[in-house]
Steps between C-alpha positions, in 0.01 A plus 500: 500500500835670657740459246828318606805690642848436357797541659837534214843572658755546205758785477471485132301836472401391109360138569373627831285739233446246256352213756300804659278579219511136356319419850260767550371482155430091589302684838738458735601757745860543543786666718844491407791554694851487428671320777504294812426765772189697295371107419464420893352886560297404234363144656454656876262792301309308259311114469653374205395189246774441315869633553750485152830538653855530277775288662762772461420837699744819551470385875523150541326154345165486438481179612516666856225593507291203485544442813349842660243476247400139626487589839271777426246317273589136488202459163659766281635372187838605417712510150845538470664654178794570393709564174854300615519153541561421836378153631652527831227800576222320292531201723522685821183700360273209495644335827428813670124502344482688174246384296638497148752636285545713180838593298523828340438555195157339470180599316231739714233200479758225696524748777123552519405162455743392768338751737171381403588170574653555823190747598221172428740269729533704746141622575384092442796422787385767731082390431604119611698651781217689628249185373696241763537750733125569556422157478728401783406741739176455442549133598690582819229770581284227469663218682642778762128527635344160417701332743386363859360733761758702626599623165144561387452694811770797359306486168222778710760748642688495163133597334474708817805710433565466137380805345631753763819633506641444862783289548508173539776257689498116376696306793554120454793284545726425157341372249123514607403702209553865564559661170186271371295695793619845348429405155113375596495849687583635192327301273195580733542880491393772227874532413482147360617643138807700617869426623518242761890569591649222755807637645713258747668678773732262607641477170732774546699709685394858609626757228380239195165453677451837604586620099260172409199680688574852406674529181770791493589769293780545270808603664346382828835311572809348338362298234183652488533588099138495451156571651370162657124455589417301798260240635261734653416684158504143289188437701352813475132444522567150598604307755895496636549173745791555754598113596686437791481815651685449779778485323484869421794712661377761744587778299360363232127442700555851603439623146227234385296657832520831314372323193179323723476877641530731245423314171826653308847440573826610318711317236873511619682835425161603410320843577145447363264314689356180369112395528489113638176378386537193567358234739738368768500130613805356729528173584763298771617156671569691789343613859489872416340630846858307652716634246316870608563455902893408375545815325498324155177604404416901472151471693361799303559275198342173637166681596483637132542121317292373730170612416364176483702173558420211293695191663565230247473143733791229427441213305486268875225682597295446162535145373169458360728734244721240423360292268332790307806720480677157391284400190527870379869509501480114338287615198704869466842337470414166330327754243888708529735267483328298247448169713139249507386621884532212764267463782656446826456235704273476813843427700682820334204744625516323865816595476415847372238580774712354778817697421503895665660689181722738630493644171145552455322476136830593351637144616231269401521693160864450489492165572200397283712669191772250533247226565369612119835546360664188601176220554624345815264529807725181631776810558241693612378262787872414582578858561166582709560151679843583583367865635261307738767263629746818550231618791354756187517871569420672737182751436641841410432812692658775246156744573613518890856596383684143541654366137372189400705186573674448154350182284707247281436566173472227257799664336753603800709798285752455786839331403553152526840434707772290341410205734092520426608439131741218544208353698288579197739362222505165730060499512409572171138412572260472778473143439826397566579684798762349755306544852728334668650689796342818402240725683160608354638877489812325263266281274208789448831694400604279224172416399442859439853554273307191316216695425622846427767327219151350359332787500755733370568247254117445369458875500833552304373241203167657504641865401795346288742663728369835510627575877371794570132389392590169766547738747171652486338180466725351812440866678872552605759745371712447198773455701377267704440308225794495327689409845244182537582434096872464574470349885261226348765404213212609275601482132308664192630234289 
């Protein structure tokens, strides 16, 4: 068994010493360093279990580099020590994500103990992580394939192209289930035990994305204090999925063609070639072969992705998926969120299967989360009824390059006007509101203030005021949430 590697970063050359040999002779591998800038050298170089940090360093806080370290390996367990009392530092320690604390002087056997501690809780974290993880995707590999006809039908060209290397492009509108398509090619491939590295290329502009991909050397560029590894070599004998790739600037494509072509590329500022081992998947909402005759698209590029084209179907086109896809995402999040799962009704699922979902699987799951959290498929039907009478949507048509007409969600993050409110404050439920004079498009407005204060209220009890956790439940921002709080007269009290 590979012993466990120690990282200690104290200036104290003595206790440094002292710690050193109390470690190894307890079997632990250890490398000290004495401040800040050799400690991060030290992380990019070396997979640590366990990092011992002293708050007070020749070049800074300690506590800065929590942080870093966290964003580098999330799991590793991190104690702070130090021989002042400072509280302040302490407390911003453990908000930050330190794992425990010692105060010098202590006896040899608290420090080891602690470590031994923080070692058996962080390998029993990091098994259930990798426990639930495997379970789930097993169970979307599962229900990704054992779904009606059309879906089953992608099942033989994902055996068909699973364990080769070529390139594959996923096209589907939003939320059809793209990534989940990469994954089963993944899961379905003999790289199934390495790196499957996701890497969202919309998320961000040009010069972050293109360091995301490619990592950079140090003193590649203002800032650049360290050596940074990038995407491509985190899945090294894996699998790297590029979503949204049509996001990607043209520059940018320009580079990830040499990548396709010659299998190496170049971290910034680097000189030494790089091996990419990796498989390639992309994935995109878009019309790619339009975005290519507009000058979008590098052509070269497009003909390298796409290999094979597996298009994902939307959820109109498949609703013998529906009610499948909807008792899944019933028994997952009743099983979440705590909550007795509830059936739904014969008139719900008409409802269901006569509704287009312009949002694909990632609506119906959305929606059916609330339905869990909150119990109230009356809501549920009033919202879908008031969809139907609004004319519904109209069927969108993102794959031929149009956007998608934009849906009401069943919490509008827009903000209310001064006069919606007042008509609010003056309706304070659906049941007593004044009809008289008013037009449908008036009413269904009020009627909806109605039902978001409910909501937002229910949701806000449920998580004892814990707003940002309402957010996520209510799936708006934090601001927009905070905004509703105060424009509903919403009082924690």
């Amino acid at each position: 068994m590979t012993p466990h590697l120690v990282l200690l970063v104290d200036d104290d050359p003595v206790f440094t010493q002292f710690t050193k040999n109390l470690l190894q002779e307890k079997g632990l591998k250890v490398i000290a360093t004495f401040n800040k800038a050799e400690a991060l050298s030290a992380f990019e170089e070396h997979s640590f279990s366990c990092a011992v940090l002293d708050i007070f360093l020749p070049d800074g806080s300690g506590v800065d580099l929590i942080k870093p370290f966290r964003a580098h390996s999330p799991s590793t367990p991190i104690i702070m020590v130090s021989g002042q009392s400072d509280v302040e530092e302490v407390v911003r320690a453990m908000k930050d994500g330190a794992s425990d604390y010692i105060k010098k002087p202590f006896h040899g056997e608290e420090l080891v103990l602690k470590i031994q501690m923080a070692l058996e809780n962080s390998q029993t974290k990091v098994e259930l992580l990798e426990l639930k993880s495997k379970v789930r995707v097993d169970e979307e590999y599962q229900l990704l394939f054992s779904l009606g006809e059309k879906m089953s039908k992608l099942q033989g060209t994902v055996d068909q192209v699973a364990n080769t290397d070529i390139t594959v492009l996923v096209s589907g509108e939003s939320g059809t289930g793209k990534e989940l398509m990469a994954r089963a090619l993944h899961k379905a491939s003999d790289r199934v035990g390495e790196p499957f590295i996701k890497v969202n290329c919309a998320a961000l502009p040009r010069e972050l994305l293109e360091s995301e991909l490619f990592g950079f050397e140090k003193g590649a560029f203002t800032g650049a204090h360290r050596r940074k590894y990038g995407r491509f070599e985190m899945a090294q004998n894996g699998t790297i999925f590029l979503d949204e790739i049509s996001e990607m600037h043209l520059d940018l494509q320009s580079k990830l063609l040499h990548v396709l072509q010659e299998k190496q590329y170049y971290r910034i500022g680097g000189e030494k070639e790089v091996k990419a081992n990796c498989r390639i998947l992309t994935a995109t909402n878009k019309n790619l072969e339009r975005m290519v005759d507009e000058g979008r698209f590098r052509r070269d590029l497009f003909y390298r992705i796409n290999v094979v084209n597996i298009v994902i179907p939307p959820l109109r086109e498949r609703k013998d998926d529906i009610a499948i896809l909807s008792d899944y995402f019933l028994h997952r999040y009743s099983e979440m969120y705590n909550r007795e799962p509830v059936p739904i009704s014969p008139r719900l699922m008409e409802m269901f299967l006569s509704y287009t979902w312009p949002g694909n699987v990632r609506e119906l799951e959305n929606n059916l989360k609330r339905y869990i959290i909150l119990g109230n498929e009356a809501q549920l039907i009033s919202e879908f009824t008031r969809k139907r009478d609004n004319g519904g949507y109209t069927t969108p048509n993102e794959m031929d390059g149009t956007s998608p007409v934009q849906h009401v969600a069943f919490m509008d993050p827009r903000p209310v006007s001064s006069s919606d409110h007042r008509e609010f404050e003056s309706n304070h439920s659906a049941d007593s509101l004044n009809t008289s004079g008013a037009t449908l498009k008036e009413v269904a407005k009020i009627a909806q203030r109605n039902a978001e204060r409910e909501m937002i209220e229910r949701v806000l009890g449920q998580t004892r005021w814990n707003r940002r956790k309402a957010a996520t439940i209510l799936d708006i921002s934090y601001k927009a949430l905070l905004y509703k709080i105060k424009d509903c007269g919403l009082d924690e009290n």
